[in-house]
C-alpha positions as CSV (number, residue, x, y, z in Angstrom):
1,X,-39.4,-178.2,-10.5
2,X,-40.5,-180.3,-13.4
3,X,-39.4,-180.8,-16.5
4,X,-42.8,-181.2,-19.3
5,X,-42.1,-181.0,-22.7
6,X,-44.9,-182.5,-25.2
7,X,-42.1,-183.5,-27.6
8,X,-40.4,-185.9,-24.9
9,X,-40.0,-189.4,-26.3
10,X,-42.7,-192.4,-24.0
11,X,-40.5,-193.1,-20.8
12,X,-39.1,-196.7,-20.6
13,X,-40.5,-199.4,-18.0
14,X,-38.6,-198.0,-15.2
15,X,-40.0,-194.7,-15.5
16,X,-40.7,-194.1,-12.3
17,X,-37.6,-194.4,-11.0
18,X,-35.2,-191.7,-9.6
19,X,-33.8,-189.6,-13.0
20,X,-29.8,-190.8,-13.9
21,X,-27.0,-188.5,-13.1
22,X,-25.7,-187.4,-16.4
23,X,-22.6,-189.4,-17.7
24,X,-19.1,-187.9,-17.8
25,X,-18.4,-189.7,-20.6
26,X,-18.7,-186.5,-23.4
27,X,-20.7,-188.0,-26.6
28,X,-22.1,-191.0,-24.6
29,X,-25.5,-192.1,-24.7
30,X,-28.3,-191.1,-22.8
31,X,-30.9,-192.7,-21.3
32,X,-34.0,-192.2,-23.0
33,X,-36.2,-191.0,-19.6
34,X,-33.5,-187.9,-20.1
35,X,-34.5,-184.9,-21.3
36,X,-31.8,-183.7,-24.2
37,X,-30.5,-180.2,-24.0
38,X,-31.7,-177.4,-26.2
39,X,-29.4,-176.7,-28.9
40,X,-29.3,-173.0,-27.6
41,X,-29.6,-173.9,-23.8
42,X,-26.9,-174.5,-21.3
43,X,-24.1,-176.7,-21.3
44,X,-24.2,-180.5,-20.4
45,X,-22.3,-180.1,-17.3
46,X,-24.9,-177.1,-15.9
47,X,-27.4,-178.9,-16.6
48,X,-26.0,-182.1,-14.9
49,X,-25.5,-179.9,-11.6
50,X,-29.0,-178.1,-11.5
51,X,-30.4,-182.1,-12.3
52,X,-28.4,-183.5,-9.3
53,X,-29.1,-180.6,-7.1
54,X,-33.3,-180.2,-8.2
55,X,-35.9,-182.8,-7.0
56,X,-36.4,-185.7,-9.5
57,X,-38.7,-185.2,-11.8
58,X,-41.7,-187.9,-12.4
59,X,-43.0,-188.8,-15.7
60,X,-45.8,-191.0,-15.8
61,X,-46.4,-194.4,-17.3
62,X,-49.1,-194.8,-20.4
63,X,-52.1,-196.5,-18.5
64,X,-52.4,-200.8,-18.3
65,X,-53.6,-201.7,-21.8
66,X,-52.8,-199.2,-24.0
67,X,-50.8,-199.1,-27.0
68,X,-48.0,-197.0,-27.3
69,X,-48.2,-194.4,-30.4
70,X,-45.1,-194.6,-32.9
71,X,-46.0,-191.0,-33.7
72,X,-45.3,-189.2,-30.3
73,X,-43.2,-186.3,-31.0
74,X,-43.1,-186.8,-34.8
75,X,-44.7,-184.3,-36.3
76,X,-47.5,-185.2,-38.2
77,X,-48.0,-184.3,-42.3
78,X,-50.4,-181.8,-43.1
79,X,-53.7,-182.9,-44.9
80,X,-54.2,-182.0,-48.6
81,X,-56.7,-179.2,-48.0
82,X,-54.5,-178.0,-45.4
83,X,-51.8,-177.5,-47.5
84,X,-53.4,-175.8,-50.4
85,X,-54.6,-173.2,-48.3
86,X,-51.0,-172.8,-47.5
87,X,-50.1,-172.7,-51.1
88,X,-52.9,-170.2,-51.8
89,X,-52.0,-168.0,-49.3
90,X,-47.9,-168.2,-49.9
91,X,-49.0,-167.5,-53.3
92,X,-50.9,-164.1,-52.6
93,X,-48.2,-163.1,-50.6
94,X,-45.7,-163.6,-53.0
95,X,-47.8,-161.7,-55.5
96,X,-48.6,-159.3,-53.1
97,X,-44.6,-158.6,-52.9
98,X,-44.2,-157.8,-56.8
99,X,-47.6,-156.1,-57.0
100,X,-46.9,-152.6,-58.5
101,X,-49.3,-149.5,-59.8
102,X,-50.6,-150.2,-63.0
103,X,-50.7,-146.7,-65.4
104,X,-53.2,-146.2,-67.8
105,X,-51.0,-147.6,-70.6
106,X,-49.8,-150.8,-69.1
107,X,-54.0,-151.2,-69.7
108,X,-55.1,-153.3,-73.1
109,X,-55.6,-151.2,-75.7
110,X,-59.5,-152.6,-75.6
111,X,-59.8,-151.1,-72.0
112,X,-58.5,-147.9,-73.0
113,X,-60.4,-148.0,-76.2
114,X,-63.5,-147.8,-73.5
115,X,-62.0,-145.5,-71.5
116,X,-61.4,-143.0,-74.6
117,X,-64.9,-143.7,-75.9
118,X,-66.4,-142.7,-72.7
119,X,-64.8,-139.5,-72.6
120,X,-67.1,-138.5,-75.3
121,X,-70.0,-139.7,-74.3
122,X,-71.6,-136.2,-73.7
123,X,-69.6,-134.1,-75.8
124,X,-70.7,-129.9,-76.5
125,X,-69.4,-127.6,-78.8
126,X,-66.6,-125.7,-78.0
127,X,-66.3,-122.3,-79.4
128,X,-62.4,-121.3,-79.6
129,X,-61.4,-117.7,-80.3
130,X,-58.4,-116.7,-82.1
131,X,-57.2,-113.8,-79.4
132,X,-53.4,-112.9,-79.5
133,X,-51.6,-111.3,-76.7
134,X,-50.2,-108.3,-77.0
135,X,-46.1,-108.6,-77.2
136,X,-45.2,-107.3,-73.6
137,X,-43.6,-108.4,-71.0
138,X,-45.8,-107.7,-68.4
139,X,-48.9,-110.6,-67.9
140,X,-51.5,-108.2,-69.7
141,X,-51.3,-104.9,-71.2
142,X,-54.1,-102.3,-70.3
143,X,-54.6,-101.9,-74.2
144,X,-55.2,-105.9,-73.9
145,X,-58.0,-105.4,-71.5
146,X,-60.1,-102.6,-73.5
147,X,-60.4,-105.6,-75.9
148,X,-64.0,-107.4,-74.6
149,X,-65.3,-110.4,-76.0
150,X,-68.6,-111.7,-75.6
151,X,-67.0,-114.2,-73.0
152,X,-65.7,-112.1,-70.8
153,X,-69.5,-110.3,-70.6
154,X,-70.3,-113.7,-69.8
155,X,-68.0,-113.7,-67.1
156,X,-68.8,-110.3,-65.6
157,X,-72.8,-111.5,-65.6
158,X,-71.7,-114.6,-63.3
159,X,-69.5,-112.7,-60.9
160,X,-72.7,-110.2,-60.8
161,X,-74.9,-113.0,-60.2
162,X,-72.9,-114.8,-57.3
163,X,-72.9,-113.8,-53.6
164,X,-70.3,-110.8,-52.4
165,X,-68.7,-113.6,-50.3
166,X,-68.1,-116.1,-53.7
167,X,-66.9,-113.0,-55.7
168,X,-63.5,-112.4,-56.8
169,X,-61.6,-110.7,-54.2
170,X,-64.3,-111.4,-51.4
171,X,-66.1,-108.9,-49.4
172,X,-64.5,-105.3,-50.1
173,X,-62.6,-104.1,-46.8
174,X,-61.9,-108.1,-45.6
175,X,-58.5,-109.2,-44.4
176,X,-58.6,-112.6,-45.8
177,X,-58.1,-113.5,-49.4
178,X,-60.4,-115.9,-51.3
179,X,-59.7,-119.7,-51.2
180,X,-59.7,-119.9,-55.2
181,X,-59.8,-117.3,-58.0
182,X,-61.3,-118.8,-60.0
183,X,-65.1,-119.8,-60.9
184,X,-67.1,-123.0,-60.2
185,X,-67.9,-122.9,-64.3
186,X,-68.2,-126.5,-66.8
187,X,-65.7,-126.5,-69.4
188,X,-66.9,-127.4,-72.7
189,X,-63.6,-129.1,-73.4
190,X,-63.7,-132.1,-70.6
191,X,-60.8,-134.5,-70.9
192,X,-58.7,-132.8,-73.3
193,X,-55.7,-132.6,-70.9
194,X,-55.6,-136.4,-71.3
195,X,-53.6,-135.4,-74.8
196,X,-51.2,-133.7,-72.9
197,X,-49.9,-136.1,-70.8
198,X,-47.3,-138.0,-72.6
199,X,-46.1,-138.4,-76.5
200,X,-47.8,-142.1,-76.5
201,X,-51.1,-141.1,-74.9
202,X,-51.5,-138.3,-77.3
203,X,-50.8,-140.0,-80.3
204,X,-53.7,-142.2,-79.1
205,X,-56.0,-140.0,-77.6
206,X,-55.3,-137.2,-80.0
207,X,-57.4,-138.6,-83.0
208,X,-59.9,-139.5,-81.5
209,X,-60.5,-136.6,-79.5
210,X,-60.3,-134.1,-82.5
211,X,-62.8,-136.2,-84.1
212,X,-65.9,-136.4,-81.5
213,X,-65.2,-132.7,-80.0
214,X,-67.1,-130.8,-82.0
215,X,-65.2,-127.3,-82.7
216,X,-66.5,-123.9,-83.7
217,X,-64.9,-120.6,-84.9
218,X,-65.3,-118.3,-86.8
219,X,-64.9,-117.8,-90.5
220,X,-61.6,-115.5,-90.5
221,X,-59.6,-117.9,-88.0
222,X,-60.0,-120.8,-89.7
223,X,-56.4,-120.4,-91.2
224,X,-54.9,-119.8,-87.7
225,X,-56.6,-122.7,-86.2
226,X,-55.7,-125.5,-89.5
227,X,-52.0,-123.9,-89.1
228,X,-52.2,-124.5,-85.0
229,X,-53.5,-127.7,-84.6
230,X,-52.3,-129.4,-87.9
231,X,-48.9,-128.1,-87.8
232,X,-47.4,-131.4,-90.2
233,X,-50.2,-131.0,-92.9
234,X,-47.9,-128.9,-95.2
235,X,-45.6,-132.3,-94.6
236,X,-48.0,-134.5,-95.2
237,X,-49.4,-133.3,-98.7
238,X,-45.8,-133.4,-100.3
239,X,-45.9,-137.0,-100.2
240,X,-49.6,-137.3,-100.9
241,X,-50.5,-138.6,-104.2
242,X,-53.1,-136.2,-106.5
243,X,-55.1,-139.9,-107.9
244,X,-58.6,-139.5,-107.7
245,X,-59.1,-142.9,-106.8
246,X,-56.1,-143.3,-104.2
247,X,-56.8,-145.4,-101.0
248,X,-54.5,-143.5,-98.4
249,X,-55.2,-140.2,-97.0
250,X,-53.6,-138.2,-94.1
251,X,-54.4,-139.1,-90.9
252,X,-56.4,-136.8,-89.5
253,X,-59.9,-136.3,-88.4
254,X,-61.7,-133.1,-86.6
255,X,-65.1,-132.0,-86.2
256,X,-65.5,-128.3,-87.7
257,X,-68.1,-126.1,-87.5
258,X,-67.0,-122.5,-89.2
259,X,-69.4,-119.6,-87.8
260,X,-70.5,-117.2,-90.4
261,X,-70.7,-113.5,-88.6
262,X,-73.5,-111.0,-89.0
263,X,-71.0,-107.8,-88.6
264,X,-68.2,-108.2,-91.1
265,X,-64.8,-107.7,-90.2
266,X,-62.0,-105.5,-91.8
267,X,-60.6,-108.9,-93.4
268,X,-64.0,-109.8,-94.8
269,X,-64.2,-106.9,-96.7
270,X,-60.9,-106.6,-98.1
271,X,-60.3,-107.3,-101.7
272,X,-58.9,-110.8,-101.4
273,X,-61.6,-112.4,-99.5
274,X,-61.3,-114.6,-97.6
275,X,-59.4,-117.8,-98.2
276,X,-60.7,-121.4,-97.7
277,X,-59.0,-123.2,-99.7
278,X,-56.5,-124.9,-97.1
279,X,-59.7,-126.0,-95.1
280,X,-61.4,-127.4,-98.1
281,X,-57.6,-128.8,-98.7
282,X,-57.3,-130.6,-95.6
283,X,-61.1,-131.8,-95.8
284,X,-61.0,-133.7,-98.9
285,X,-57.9,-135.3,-98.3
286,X,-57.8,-136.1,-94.7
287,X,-59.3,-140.0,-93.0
288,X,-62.3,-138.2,-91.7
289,X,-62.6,-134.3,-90.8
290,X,-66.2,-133.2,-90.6
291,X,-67.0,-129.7,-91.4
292,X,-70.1,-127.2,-92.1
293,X,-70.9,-123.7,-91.8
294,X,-73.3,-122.2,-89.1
295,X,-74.3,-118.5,-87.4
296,X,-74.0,-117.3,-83.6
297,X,-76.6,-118.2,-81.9
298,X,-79.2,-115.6,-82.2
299,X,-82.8,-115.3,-80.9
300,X,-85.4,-115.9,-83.8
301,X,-83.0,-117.3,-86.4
302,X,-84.6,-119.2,-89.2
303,X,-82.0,-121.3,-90.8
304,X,-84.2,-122.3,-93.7
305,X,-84.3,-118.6,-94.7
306,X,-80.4,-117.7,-94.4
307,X,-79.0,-118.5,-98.3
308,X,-75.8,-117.4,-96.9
309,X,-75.2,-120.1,-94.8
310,X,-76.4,-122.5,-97.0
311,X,-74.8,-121.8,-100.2
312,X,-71.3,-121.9,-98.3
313,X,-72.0,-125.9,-98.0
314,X,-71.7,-126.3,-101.8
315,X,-67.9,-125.8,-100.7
316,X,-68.1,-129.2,-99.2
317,X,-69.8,-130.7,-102.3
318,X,-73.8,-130.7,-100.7
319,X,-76.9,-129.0,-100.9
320,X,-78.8,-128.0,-98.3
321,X,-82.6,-129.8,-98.7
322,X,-85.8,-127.6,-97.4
323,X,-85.5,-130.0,-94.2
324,X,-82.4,-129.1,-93.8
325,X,-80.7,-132.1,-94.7
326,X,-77.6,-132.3,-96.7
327,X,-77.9,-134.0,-100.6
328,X,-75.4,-136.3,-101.7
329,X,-71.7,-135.8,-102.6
330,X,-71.4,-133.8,-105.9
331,X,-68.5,-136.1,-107.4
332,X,-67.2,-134.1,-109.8
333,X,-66.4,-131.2,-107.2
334,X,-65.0,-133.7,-105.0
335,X,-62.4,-134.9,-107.2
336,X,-61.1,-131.9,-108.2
337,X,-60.6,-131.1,-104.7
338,X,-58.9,-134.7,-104.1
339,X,-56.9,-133.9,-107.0
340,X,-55.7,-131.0,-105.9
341,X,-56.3,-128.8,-109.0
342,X,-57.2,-125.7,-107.2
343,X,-55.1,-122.3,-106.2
344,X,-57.7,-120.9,-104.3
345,X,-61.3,-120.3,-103.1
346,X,-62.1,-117.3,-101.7
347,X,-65.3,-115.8,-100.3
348,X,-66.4,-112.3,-100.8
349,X,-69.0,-111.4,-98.5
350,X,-68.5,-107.5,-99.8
351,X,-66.9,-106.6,-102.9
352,X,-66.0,-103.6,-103.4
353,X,-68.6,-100.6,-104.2
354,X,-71.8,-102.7,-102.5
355,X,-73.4,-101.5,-99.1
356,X,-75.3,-103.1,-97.0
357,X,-79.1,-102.1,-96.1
358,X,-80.7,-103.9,-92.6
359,X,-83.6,-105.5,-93.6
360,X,-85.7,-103.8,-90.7
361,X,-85.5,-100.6,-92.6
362,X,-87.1,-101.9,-95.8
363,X,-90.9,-100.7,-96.4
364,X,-91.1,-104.3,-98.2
365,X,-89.2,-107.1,-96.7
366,X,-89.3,-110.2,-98.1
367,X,-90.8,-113.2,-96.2
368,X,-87.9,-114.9,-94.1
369,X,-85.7,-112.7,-94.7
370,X,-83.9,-111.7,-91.1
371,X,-80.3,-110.5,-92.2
372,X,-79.0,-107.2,-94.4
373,X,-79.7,-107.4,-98.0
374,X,-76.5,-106.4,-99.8
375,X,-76.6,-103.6,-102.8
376,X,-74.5,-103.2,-105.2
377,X,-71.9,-106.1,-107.1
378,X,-73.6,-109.9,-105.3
379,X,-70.9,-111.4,-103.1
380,X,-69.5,-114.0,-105.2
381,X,-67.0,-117.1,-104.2
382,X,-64.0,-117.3,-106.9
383,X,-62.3,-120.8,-107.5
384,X,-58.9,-119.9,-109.3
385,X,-57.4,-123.4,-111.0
386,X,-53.8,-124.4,-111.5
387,X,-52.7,-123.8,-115.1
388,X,-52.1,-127.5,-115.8
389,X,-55.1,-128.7,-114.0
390,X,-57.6,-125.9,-116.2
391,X,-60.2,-126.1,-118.8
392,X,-59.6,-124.8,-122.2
393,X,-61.9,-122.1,-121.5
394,X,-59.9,-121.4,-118.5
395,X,-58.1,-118.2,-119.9
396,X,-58.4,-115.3,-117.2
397,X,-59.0,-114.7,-113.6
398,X,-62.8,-113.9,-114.7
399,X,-63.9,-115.9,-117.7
400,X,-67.0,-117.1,-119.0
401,X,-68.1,-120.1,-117.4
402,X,-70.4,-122.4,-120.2
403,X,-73.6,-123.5,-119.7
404,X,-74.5,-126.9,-117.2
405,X,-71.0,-126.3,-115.4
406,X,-71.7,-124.9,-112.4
407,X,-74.5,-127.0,-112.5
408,X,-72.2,-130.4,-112.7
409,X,-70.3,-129.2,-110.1
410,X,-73.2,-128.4,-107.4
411,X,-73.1,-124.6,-107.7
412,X,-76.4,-123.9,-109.4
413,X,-79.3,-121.6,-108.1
414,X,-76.8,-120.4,-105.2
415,X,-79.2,-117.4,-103.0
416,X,-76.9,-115.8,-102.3
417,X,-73.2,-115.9,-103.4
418,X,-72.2,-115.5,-107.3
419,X,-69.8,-118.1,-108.6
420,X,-66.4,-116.6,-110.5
421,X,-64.3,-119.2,-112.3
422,X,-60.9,-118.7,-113.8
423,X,-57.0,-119.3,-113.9
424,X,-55.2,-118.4,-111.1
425,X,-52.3,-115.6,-112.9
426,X,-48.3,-116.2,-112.2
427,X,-48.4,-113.6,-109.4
428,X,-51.3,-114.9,-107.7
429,X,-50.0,-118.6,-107.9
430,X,-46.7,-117.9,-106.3
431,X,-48.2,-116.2,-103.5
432,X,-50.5,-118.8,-103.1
């Protein structure tokens, strides 16, 4: 057997001579035609035996004329290119190694800012109901089910309209149960989980969520809904400064639009009205909070005809143009609702003593007109003052208003509502 290692040092001159015994002598040294152990092979004196015993091994001589190389068995340097792509791929290794998930806030806040923006690129209403549960400790009371809302006819329509196999329940008589309970339906709420993941996101997302998702409800919950979703308001307007010309507000936005019902409710026709002053409140004196007044959507509505509607936006300081744009801000209104002056504004849709008559049973209707003409005492909107923030005139809940006021303040010509002005009374302003 022969020994052939590519690291072995050039033989000497007498190379092809017989291979030495190894020398007794431990730590002497050997001849350089002798092949040195492996630091984890046998020891000196096995190998000696198995070299004495085996057939001499030949190595041959470099050829006549050649020039021995001072590099044999030297490893040789590795070039420059060689060793970047060493570097480089050490280096992606290494990172590799500490690489860890990224979360949506280890992002820069300019990628997120994209991320948030597309969320609303294709916003749609979203009509909320105000619809509390019964207190019971079961999921749903039967009483609880008697009460339908035009969404749940909705619903019943769709399960009517998909197959018997896609229905709730599956096909009556099966043995197995439906993958999912639930209905292959678009929200029109998309992404609003994202301000419920954590404290941080939804201080970020939060804003700006409430201020692109348009919201509608109707008029009577619009109390419930301020006192639900802008819980720290009452906080916020302690410390809030009644200067006209102040540069902070609160910060909140939101994107409002408050449905005006053709069938009035029991609250609508009870003798307070119906109060809007906390969303007028929180409208003037918030960083940006959108907000108008609308109908359900009904076939053959003509929104230039319905004085209703329209004279509800001189709440908000605007007029409602035969275009159906919106005028200018009336200033003076606005800054008595920055200033906080008011007690309450309250909408009567039906005072007391006046009826209603549908306008289909009128022998002569007035062009336009598609909603029930009211009879009796005009609805009117009352704005009750504080008493240090009132006018001389100012004396009762009811009093005379003088001439060019109202029409200062952007409530002149109204269609539909009167306008009552007065002092809100002790009573009143306690409750209040």
């Amino acid at each position: 057997m022969e020994f052939k290692r590519p690291s072995t040092p050039p033989p000497s001159e007498d190379g092809n001579h017989q291979l030495m015994a190894l020398p007794l002598t431990p730590g002497a040294p050997l001849p350089r035609t002798v092949i040195p152990p492996s630091p984890g092979g046998r020891r000196l004196n096995a190998l000696a035996a198995d070299a004495s015993s085996r057939r001499p091994a030949k190595v041959r001589a470099p050829p006549i004329g050649s020039k021995r190389s001072s590099t044999v068995g030297v490893k040789k340097p590795a070039s420059n290119a060689a060793r970047s792509k060493m570097q480089i791929a050490t280096t992606k290794s290494d990172g590799a190694k500490d690489k860890k998930p990224k979360s949506l806030m280890d992002l820069p806040g300019e990628i997120r800012n994209l991320i948030y923006s597309f969320t609303h690129s294709n916003s749609r209403q979203a009509l909320l109901v105000y619809r509390p549960r019964l207190a019971s400790l079961r999921s749903r009371t039967q009483l609880d089910r008697q009460r339908t809302l035009p969404s749940d006819l909705v619903e019943r329509q769709q399960d009517a309209a998909l197959p018997a196999q896609n229905r709730r329940g599956g096909k009556r008589g099966g043995s197995r149960k439906p993958k999912s309970s639930t209905l292959a339906r678009e929200t029109n709420r998309p992404f609003c989980g994202l301000a419920q993941v954590c404290r941080l996101l939804r201080a970020e997302f939060r804003p700006l969520y409430l201020q692109k998702q348009e919201i509608g409800m109707d008029l009577v919950e619009v109390v419930q809904y301020l006192q639900t979703f802008y819980p720290e308001a009452a906080d916020q307007f302690k410390a809030l400064s009644t200067s006209t010309d102040r540069k902070i507000d609160m910060p909140f936005t939101g994107n409002l639009t408050i449905a005006v019902g053709d069938k009035l409710k029991d609250v609508e026709k009870a003798v307070e009205g119906i109060d809007v002053w906390p969303l007028l409140d929180l409208w003037a004196n918030s960083f940006k909070i959108e907000a108008g007044f609308g109908r359900y959507m009904a076939p053959h509505y003509d929104a230039t005809a319905d004085g209703e509607a329209k004279d509800l936006y001189r709440l908000f300081g605007r007029q409602v143009q035969p275009d159906r744009r919106c005028s200018a801000m009336n200033v003076l209104w606005r800054s008595i609702l920055r200033s906080r002056s008011l007690v309450s504004v309250s909408i009567h849709r039906k005072p007391a003593g006046s009826s209603q008559i549908p306008s289909q049973m009128l022998t002569a209707r007035p062009v336009g007109i598609v909603r029930p003409i009211a009879t009796g005492p005009r609805p009117y909107i009352h704005i009750l003052f504080k008493k240090e923030a009132a006018e001389a005139w100012m004396s009762k809940l009811d009093a005379p208003i003088p001439q060019d006021w109202l029409e200062d303040r952007g409530f002149a010509g109204m269609e539909h509502f009167d306008v009552k002005v007065g002092i809100a009374s002790t009573s009143t302003a306690g409750v209040l």
